[in-house]
C-alpha positions in Angstrom: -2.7 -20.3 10.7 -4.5 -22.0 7.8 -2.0 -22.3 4.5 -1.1 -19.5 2.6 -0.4 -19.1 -1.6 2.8 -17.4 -1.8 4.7 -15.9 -5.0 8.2 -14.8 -5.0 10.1 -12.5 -7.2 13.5 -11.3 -6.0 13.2 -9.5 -3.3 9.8 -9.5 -2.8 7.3 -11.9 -1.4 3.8 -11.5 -1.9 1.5 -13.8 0.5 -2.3 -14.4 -0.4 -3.0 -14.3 3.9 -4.9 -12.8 6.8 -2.2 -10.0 7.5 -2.7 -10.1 11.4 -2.2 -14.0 11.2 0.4 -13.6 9.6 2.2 -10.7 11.6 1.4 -13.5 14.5 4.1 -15.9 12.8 6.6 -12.9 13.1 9.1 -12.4 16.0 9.2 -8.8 17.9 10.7 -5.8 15.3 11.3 -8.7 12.1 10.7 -5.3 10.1 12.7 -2.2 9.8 9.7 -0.2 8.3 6.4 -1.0 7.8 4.2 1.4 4.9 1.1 0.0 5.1 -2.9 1.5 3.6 -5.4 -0.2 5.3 -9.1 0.2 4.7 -10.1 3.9 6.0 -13.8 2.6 6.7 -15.4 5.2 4.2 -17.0 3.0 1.5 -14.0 3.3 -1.0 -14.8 -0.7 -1.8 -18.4 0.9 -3.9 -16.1 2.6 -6.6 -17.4 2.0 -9.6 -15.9 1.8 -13.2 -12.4 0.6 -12.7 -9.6 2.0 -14.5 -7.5 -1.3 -15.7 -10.1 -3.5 -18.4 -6.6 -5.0 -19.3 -6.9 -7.1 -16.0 -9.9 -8.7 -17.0 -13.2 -7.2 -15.4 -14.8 -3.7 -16.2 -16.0 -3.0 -12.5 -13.8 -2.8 -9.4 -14.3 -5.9 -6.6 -17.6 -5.4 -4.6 -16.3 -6.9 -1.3 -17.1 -4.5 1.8 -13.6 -4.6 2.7 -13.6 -1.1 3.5 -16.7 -0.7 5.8 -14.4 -0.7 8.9 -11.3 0.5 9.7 -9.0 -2.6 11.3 -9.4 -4.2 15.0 -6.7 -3.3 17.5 -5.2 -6.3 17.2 -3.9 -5.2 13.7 -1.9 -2.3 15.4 -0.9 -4.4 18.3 0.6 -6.8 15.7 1.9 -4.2 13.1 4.0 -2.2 16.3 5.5 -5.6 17.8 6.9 -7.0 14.7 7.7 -3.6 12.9 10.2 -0.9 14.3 8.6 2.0 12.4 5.4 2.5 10.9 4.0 4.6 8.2 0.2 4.4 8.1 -2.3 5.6 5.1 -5.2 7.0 6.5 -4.0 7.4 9.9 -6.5 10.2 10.6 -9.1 8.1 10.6 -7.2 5.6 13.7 -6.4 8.2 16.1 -8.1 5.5 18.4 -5.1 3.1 17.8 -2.2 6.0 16.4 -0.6 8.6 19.4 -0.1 11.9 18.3 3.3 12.3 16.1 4.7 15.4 14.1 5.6 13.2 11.5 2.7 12.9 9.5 3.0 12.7 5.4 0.5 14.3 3.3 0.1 13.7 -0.2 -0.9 16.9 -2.3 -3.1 15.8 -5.2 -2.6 19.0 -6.9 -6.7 20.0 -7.1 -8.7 22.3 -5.1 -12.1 22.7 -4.8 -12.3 19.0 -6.1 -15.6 17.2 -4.9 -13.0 14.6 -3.6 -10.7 15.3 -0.9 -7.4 18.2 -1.7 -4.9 15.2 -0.7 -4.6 12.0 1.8 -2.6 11.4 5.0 -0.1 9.4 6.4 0.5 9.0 10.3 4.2 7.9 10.8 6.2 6.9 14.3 9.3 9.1 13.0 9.8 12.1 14.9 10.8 14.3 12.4 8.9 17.1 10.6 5.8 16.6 8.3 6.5 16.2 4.6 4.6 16.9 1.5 4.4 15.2 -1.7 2.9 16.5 -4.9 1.5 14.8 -7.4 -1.6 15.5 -9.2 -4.8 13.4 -10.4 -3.7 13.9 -13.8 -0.3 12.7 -13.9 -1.3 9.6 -11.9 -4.1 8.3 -14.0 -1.6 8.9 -16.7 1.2 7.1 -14.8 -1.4 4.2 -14.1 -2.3 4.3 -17.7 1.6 3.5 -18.7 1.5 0.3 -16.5 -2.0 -0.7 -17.7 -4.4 1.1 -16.0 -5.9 0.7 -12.3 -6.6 -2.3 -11.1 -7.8 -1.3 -7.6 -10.1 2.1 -5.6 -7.6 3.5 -3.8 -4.2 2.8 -5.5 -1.6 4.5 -4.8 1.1 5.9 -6.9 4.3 4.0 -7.5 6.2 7.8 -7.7 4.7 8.4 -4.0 6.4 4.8 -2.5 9.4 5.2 -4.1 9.1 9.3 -2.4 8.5 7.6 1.0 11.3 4.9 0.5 14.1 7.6 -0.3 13.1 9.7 2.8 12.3 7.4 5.3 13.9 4.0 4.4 17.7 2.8 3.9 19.4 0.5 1.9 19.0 -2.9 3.6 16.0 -2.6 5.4 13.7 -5.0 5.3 9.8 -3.6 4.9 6.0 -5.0 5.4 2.8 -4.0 3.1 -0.2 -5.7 5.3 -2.6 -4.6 2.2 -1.6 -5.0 -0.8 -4.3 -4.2 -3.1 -3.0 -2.9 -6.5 0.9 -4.0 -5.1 2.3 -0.8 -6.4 4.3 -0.3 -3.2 6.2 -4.0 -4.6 7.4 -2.2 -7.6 8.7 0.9 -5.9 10.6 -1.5 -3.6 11.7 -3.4 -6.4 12.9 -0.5 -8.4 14.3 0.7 -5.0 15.8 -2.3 -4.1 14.1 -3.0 -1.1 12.8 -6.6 0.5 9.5 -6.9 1.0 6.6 -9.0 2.4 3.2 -7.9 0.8 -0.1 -9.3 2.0 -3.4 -9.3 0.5 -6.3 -11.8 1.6 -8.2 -11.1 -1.5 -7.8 -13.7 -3.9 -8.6 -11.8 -7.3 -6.5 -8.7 -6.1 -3.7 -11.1 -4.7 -3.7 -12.3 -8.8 -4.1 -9.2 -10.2 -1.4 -7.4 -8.4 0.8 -10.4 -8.9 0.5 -10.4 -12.6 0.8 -6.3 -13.0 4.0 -6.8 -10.9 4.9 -9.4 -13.4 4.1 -7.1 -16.0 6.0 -4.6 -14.8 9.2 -6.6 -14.5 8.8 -7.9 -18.7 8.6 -4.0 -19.5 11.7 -3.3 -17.7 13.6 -5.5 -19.4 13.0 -4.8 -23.0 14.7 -1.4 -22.2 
């Protein structure tokens, strides 16, 4: 495995890898949970227009890291070294994902949108499917708060912290193979959760790093 930047804060430990190379370095079920948003391999990387100027760059990264979904070898990895898995996008992986009635779909609060009503989650639990609402409005202003988007298909920090309380407890230890806008390490921080985070992209490593960072200065002034 080539050498990787690392940045720690507290409980969580963000790694600027390859996230299967690194799940290679792992031993079998090092994770209690793993939440992870891989790339769905619909084009999401040719967003345009990015929400978060404050981070520097008026455009979101034009990468093509979302022309695929990931290899097998991903979900060989992510299963061995993780005892439970939630997984954005799942619908899309049925190839690599057996059926469960746990799936968690996130309700985005708009019909008849030209984008899709919501996005799912396939999970290992087997426990009934949940349903989280939160609208496109309230989590553009959300990002806004925080300093605006700084990645195509964040996530809220309201739906990791959601997740965390229903599927996680105190003490466990959790992996985020893509990091992207690193919103899941604030929810786990706020949560008090430890977590590895990995993102191979170096401008999206730094950005989330720094947003994380400016997260944790807010908190303290109040």
């Amino acid at each position: 495995m080539n050498e990787i930047k690392k940045e720690k804060r507290g409980g969580i430990n963000f790694f600027n890898c390859d996230n299967i190379e690194f799940m290679k370095t792992k031993p079998d079920n090092y994770y209690d949970l793993a939440i992870v948003d891989p790339p769905y391999g619909i084009g999401a990387d040719k967003a345009q227009n990015a929400g978060g100027k404050q981070w520097g760059y008026k455009e979101y990264l034009k990468t093509d890291w979302d022309s695929d979904i990931p290899p097998a070898e991903y979900f060989e990895q992510l299963k061995r070294v993780s005892k439970n898995q939630i997984v954005w996008g799942g619908n899309y992986m049925t190839e690599h994902l057996p059926p469960s009635m746990g799936w968690i779909i996130w309700d985005k609060g708009q019909r008849n949108f030209s984008l899709a009503d919501g996005e799912m989650a396939w999970t290992s639990f087997n426990k009934a499917m949940r349903i989280f609402e939160m609208s496109r409005g309230k989590v553009l202003a959300k990002d806004n708060e925080r300093g605006g988007r700084i990645h195509p298909t964040q996530k809220p920090v309201e739906l990791y912290r959601w997740i965390l309380t229903k599927y996680a407890e105190k003490g466990m230890k959790i992996l985020d193979t893509h990091g992207g806008s690193f919103t899941n390490a604030i929810a786990c921080d706020e949560e008090g959760f430890e977590l590895d985070i990995c993102e191979i992209n170096e401008i999206y490593f730094a950005n989330g790093v720094y947003a994380f960072d400016v997260y944790k200065s807010q908190t303290k002034l109040f």
